[in-house]
Structures are given as structure tokens and as C-alpha cells.
C-alpha positions as CSV (number, residue, x, y, z in Angstrom):
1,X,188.4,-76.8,60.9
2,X,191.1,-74.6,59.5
3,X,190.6,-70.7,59.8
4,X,190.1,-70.5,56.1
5,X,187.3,-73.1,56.4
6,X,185.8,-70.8,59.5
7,X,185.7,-67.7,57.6
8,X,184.4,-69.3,54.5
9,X,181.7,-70.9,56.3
10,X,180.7,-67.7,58.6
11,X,180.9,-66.2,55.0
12,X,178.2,-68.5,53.8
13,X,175.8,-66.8,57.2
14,X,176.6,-70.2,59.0
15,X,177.4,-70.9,62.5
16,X,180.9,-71.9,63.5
17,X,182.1,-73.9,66.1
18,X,184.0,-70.9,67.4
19,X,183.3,-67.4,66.3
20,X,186.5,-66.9,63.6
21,X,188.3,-63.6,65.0
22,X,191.6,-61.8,64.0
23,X,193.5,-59.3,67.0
24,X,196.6,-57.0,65.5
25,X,198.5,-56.3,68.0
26,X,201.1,-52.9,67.7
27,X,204.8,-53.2,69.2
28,X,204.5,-51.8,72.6
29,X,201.6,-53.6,73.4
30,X,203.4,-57.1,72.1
31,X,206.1,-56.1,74.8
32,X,204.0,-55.8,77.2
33,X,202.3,-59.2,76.5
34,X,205.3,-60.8,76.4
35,X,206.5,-59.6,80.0
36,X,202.9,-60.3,81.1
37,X,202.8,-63.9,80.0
38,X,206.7,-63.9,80.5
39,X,207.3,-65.5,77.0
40,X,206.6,-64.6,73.6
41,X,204.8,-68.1,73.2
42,X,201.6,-66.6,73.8
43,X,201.0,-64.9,70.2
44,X,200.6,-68.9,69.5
45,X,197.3,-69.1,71.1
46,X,196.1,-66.6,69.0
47,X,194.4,-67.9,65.4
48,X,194.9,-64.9,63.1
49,X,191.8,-66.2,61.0
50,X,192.6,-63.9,58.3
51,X,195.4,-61.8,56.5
52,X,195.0,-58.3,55.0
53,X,197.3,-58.3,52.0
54,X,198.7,-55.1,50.4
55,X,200.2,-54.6,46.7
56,X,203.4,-52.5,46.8
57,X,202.1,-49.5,45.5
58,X,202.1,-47.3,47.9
59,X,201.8,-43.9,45.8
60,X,204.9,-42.6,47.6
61,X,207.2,-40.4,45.3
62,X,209.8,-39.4,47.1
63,X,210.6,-38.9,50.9
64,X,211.7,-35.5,52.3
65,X,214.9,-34.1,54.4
66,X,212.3,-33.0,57.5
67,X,210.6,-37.0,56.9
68,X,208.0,-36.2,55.1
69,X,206.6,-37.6,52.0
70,X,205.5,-36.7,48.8
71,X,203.3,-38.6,47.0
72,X,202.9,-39.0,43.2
73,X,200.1,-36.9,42.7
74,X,202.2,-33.6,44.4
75,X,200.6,-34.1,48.1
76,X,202.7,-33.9,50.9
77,X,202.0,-35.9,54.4
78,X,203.2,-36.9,57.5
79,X,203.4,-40.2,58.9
80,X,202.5,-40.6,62.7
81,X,200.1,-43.2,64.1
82,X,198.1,-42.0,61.1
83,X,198.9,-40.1,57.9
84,X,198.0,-36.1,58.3
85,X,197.9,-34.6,54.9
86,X,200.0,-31.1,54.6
87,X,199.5,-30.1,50.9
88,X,197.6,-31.3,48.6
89,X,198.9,-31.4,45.3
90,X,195.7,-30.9,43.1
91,X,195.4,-26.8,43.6
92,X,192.5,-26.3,40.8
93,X,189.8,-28.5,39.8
94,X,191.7,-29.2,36.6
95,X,193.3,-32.4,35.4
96,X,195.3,-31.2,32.5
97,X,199.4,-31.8,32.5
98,X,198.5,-34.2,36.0
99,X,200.9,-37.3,35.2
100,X,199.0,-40.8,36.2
101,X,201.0,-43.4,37.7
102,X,201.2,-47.2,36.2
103,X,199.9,-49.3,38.4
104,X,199.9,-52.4,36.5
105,X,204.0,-52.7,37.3
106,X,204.7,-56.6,38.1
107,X,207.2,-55.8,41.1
108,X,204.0,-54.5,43.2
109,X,201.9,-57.7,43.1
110,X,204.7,-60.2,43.8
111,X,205.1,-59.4,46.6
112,X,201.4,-60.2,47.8
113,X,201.6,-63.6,45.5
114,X,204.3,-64.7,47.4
115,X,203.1,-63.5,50.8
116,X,199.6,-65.4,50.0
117,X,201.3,-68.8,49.0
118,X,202.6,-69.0,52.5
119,X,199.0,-68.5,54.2
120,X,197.3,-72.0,52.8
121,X,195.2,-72.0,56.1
122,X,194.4,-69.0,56.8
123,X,191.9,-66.7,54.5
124,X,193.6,-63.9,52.6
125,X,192.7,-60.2,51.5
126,X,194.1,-58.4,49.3
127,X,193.4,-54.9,49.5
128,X,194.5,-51.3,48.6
129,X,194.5,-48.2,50.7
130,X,193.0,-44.7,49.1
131,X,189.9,-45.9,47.0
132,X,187.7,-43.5,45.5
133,X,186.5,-40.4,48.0
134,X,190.3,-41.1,49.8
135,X,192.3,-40.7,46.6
136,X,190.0,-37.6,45.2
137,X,190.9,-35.8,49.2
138,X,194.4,-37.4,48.8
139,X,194.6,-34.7,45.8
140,X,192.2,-32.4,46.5
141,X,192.0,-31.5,50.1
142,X,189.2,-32.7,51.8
143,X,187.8,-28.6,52.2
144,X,187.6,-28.6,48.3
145,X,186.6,-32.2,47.0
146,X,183.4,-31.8,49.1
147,X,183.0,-28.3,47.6
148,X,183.9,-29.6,44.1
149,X,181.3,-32.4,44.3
150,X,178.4,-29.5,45.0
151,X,180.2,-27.2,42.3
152,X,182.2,-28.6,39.8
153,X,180.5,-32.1,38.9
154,X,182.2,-32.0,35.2
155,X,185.5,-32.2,36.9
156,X,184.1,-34.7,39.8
157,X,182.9,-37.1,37.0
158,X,186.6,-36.8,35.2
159,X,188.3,-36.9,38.5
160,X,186.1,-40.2,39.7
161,X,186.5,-42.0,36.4
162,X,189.9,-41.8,36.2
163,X,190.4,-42.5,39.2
164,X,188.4,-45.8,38.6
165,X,190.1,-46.8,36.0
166,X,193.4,-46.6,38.0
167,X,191.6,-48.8,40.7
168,X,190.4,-51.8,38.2
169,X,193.9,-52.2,37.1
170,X,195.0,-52.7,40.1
171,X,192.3,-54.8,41.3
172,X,192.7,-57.0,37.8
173,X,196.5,-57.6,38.8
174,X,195.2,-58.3,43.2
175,X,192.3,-60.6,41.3
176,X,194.7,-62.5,39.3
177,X,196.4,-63.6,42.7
178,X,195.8,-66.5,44.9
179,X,193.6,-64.6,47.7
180,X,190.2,-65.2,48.7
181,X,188.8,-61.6,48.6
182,X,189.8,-58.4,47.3
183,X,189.0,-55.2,48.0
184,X,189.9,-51.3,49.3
185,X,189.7,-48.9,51.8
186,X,187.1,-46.3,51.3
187,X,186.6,-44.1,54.6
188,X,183.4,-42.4,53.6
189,X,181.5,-42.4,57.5
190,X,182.6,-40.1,59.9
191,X,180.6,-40.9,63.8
192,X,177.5,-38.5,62.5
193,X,177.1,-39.8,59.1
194,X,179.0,-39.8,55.7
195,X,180.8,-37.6,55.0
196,X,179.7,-36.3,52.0
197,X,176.2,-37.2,52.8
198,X,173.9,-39.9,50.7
199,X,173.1,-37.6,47.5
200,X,176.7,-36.8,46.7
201,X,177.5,-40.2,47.7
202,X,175.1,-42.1,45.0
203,X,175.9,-39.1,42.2
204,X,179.8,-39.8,42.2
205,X,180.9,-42.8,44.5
206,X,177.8,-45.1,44.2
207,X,178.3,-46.3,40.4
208,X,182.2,-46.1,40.9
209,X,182.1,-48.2,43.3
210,X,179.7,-50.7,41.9
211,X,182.1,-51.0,39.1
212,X,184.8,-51.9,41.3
213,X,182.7,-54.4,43.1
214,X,181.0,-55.7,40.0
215,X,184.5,-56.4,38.9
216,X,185.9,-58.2,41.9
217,X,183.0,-61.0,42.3
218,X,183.1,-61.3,38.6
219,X,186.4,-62.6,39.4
220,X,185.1,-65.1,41.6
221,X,186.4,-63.6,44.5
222,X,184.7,-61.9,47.7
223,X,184.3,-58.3,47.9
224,X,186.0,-56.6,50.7
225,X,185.1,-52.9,52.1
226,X,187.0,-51.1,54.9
227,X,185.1,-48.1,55.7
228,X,185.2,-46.3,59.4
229,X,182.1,-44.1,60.9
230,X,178.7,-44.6,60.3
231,X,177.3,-45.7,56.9
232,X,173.8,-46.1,57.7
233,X,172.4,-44.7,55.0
234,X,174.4,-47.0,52.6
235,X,173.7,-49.9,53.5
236,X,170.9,-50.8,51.7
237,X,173.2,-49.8,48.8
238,X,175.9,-51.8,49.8
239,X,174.1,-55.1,49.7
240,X,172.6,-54.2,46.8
241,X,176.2,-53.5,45.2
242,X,177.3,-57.6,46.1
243,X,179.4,-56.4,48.9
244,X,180.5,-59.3,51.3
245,X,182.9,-58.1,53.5
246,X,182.4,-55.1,55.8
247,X,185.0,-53.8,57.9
248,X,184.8,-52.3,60.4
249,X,181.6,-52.4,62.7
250,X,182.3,-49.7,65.2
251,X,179.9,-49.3,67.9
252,X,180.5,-45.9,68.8
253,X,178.8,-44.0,65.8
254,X,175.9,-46.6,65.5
255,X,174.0,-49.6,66.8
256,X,176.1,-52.8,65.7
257,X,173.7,-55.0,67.4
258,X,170.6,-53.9,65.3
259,X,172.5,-53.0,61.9
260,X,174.0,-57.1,62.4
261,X,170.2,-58.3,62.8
262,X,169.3,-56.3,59.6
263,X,171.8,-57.1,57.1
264,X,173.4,-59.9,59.0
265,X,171.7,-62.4,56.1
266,X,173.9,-60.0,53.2
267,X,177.1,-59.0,54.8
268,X,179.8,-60.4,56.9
269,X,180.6,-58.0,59.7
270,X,184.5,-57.5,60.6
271,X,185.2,-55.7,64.2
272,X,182.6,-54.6,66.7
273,X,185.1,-54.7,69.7
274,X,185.5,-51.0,70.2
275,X,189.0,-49.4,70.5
276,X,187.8,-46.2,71.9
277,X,185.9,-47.2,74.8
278,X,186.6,-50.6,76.7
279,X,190.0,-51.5,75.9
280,X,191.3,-48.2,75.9
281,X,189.6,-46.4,79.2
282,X,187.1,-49.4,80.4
283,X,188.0,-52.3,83.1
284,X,189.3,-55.8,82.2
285,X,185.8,-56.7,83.2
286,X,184.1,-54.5,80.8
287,X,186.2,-55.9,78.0
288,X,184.8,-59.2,79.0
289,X,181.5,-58.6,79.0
290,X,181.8,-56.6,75.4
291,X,183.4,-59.2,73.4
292,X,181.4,-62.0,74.9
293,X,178.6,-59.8,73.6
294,X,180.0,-59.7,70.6
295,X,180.6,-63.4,70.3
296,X,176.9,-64.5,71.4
297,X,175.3,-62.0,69.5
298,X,176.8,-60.5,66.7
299,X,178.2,-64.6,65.8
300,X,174.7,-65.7,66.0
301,X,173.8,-67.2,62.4
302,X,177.4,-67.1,61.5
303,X,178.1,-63.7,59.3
304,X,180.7,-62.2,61.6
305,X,184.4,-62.4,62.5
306,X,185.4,-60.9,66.0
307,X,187.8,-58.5,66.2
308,X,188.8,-55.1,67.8
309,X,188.3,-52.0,64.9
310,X,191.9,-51.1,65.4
311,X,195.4,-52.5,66.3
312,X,196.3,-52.5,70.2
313,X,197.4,-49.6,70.5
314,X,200.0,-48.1,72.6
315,X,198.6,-47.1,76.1
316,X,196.3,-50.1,76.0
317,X,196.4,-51.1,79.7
318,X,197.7,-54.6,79.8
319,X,195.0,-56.4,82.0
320,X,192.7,-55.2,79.2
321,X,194.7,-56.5,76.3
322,X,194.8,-59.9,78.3
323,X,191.0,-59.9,78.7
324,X,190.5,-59.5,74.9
325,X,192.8,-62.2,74.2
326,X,191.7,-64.4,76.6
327,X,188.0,-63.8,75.9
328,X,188.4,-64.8,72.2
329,X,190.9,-67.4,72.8
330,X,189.0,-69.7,75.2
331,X,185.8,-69.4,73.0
């Protein structure tokens, strides 16, 4: 059974002879592997079961003497291990004389064509960072968006459609590719809740959203979500939206073994290894005894694809980054 052929059956809420799983691994900790298992031959055990795929579009306008970068909407960030916004570019809740970018430029998509073509075994996402709440803070600051969508719902309702319009170009063009899901990035949980909270959430984001999604399976292809935190209270949406894909299941903010036996039958849960707990602070032991959780659990009925919720990061000691690996290797 290839990996494709895992995640399409684990997709269809079967079980799989092994529970399909996908570990990104950051640079330092790669070095460290490699003088751990003195060779870099070990990344071979390791079946990346799928492929997140990106278009070129980054929204970057132009980079800045002190490193910085503006992007096309008149923000300004910085890139560390994540992007910290500076400015935002969107001062009033206006959108006269804003220039839109085009999106629908060839020389972003070939990219992911060609990276797809050489992936025949493995299953491929395509996806976009900044989706709809990210790209309205990306402009507005996240202070004022959340104040706009309790004030100013005339400009949120602008804002939000044009923004969706930007997004279904750009998911036509990722559609039109050879991948087996598409999809975006979306954070809308933070470890208490959402962010914005359920009301705002269904008046601006819901039928957005539902768009996008309508869209994608309409193209035959398998909806993807990334969105961090807990979403409890969407869920029920979600499903109802044709979601398929749900990435990622972090168990700090909420139970991933309950929220797995209640929509397990509806979505496909990506993650559940947690990144801020075991592998970062816990023993090699611990790690164990998590993902085999995990694994017996969460793969029950098929539905899931094991996986830490981020990258190995740097400072990951190296006897728990071994444990991981082994754990989901030798399945």
C-alpha cells in the first residue's frame, strides 16, 4: 500500500494497516539525528504520507534594509520562527484607493504543478497561508478587525467579500492542479476558544468560508483546513460545511480523544502529538506512551494521520525526537 493509498483509505474512516503519519523535521534537529544515528540514512525510514504544497504567492512586496518585509497590502512584519506583524497597512476601516493584487498570475502555480508531478505516491495538498480572519488581521491589526467586526459590519462584509473573491481565484488555479486536496490556513482558535467567538464567527467567516469549501469539493478534490487552538464550538459547523481535512488536533486547548470519537465518522484528524508538552519538556518515555496513544486510539476506525502539530523544533531533546520517530516508524 502506497502512502497515497493510506491516506485515501484513512480518508474514507477505514482502518489501515499502519496508521499513515507525516513528521517535519527543522534543521537543527535533522543535525542532531543525523549524528545520533551517525548517517543521514535514517530520514529514509521515515514515510512522509503526505505533502503540503504552496502556490508562489506569498503577498511579499518588497523586503526592507533592517530585513523586514512589507507586504502588498502596506503591512510590515518580521520573520523569526514565526511572522510578528509591526504595522499594519489598513489604518481606517475603508477600502477606497487599496490596490488588490492578481493572484491568478501563471508563474505562482507552476511551481506547485511541477512539485506535485514528482510526488505520484505520496498524497498532495495544496494550500495557501492567510485565509479569511488571517488576511482581514494581516491588514487590519488584530486590536481593530475584532473591533470592526462588533462595529463596522458594512466594511467587514466588503472587507470579507473581497477578500473571498481573491481566495477562489486562487483556489480555481490550486484546483486545476494535480493534488489531491486543497485548502488554507485559517487560525481562528486560540487555547480558550476562538478568537472572535461563535457569533462573529457565523456572521462574517461562516458563509465565506462555505464558499471556499463549496468550491473546492465541487472540484472534486478534498477540503483541507489548518486551524490551531480550540474550535469547539465550530465543529458542528465544519462538518456541516463538507470539510475533510482538519489540521491540527492539539491536545493542549481541548480533548482530542473525545472530539476524535465525535466527529471521527466526518473528519479526518491531522496531528495530536503535542509540541508543547512531551517532546518539548517530557521524557523519551512519555513520548512513547503519547503517540502510541495516539496510534491505538485516535487511528481506531481509520480517520486520522499521526503526526506532531509542529515541526521539530530547535531545542527538541534528541532522545525525544528518536522516540517519535521510532514510535511511528515501527508501527
Amino acid at each position: 500500500m502506497t502512502p497515497r493509498e493510506r491516506v485515501l483509505r484513512t480518508l474514507a474512516h477505514e482502518q489501515t494497516d499502519i496508521v499513515p503519519y507525516t513528521i517535519e523535521i527543522t534543521q537543527p534537529v535533522d543535525e542532531a539525528l543525523v549524528a545520533h544515528y551517525g548517517s543521514p540514512a535514517y530520514r529514509e525510514r521515515i514515510v512522509q504520507h503526505y505533502a503540503v504544497l504552496s502556490p508562489g504567492f506569498t503577498g511579499v512586496a518588497e523586503t526592507l534594509p533592517d530585513g523586514t518585509f512589507r507586504d502588498v497590502f502596506g503591512g510590515r512584519w518580521e520573520a523569526k520562527n514565526i511572522l510578528h506583524q509591526l504595522e499594519y497597512g489598513l489604518k481606517e476601516p475603508s477600502l477606497e484607493a487599496l490596490l488588490w493584487p492578481d493572484v491568478s498570475k501563471e508563474e505562482y502555480y507552476q511551481p506547485l504543478r511541477e512539485a506535485a508531478a514528482k510526488m505520484p505516491g505520496r498524497f498532495t495538498i495544496a494550500a495557501f497561508a492567510f485565509g479569511l480572519f488571517e488576511r482581514s488581521w494581516g491588514m487590519r491589526g488584530m486590536n481593530n478587525i475584532l473591533m470592526d467586526m462588533a462595529c463596522e459590519p458594512a466594511f467587514c462584509d466588503q472587507l470579507y467579500d473581497r477578500i473571498t473573491e481573491m481566495n477562489l481565484v486562487m483556489l480555481e488555479k490550486m484546483c486545476d492542479t494535480a493534488v489531491d486536496a486543497v485548502g488554507f490556513t485559517d487560525d481562528l482558535g486560540s487555547q480558550k476558544g476562538l478568537i472572535m467567538g461563535p457569533i462573529y464567527w457565523r456572521r462574517y467567516l461562516k458563509p465565506r468560508m462555505s464558499t471556499l469549501i463549496g468550491y473546492i469539493k465541487s472540484r472534486g478534490k478534498f477540503a483541507y483546513l489548518h486551524t490551531c487552538g480550540d474550535n469547539t464550538d465550530i465543529m458542528d459547523d465544519l462538518v456541516d460545511m463538507g470539510l475533510d481535512i482538519f489540521n491540527p488536533l492539539q491536545p493542549e486547548p481541548w480533548d482530542i480523544f473525545t472530539i476524535k470519537r465525535r466527529y471521527g465518522k466526518y473528519l479526518t484528524f491531522d496531528g495530536g502529538i503535542s509540541s508543547q508538552s512531551a517532546l518539548q519538556f517530557g521524557t523519551a518515555d512519555e513520548v512513547r506512551n503519547e503517540v502510541q496513544r495516539c496510534l491505538r486510539e485516535l487511528g481506531k476506525g481509520g480517520g486520522y494521520i499521526a503526526g506532531p502539530n509542529k515541526p521539530l523544533l530547535p531545542g527538541t531533546p534528541i532522545e525525544n525526537a528518536v522516540a517519535l520517530i521510532e514510535t511511528l516508524t515501527n508501527q
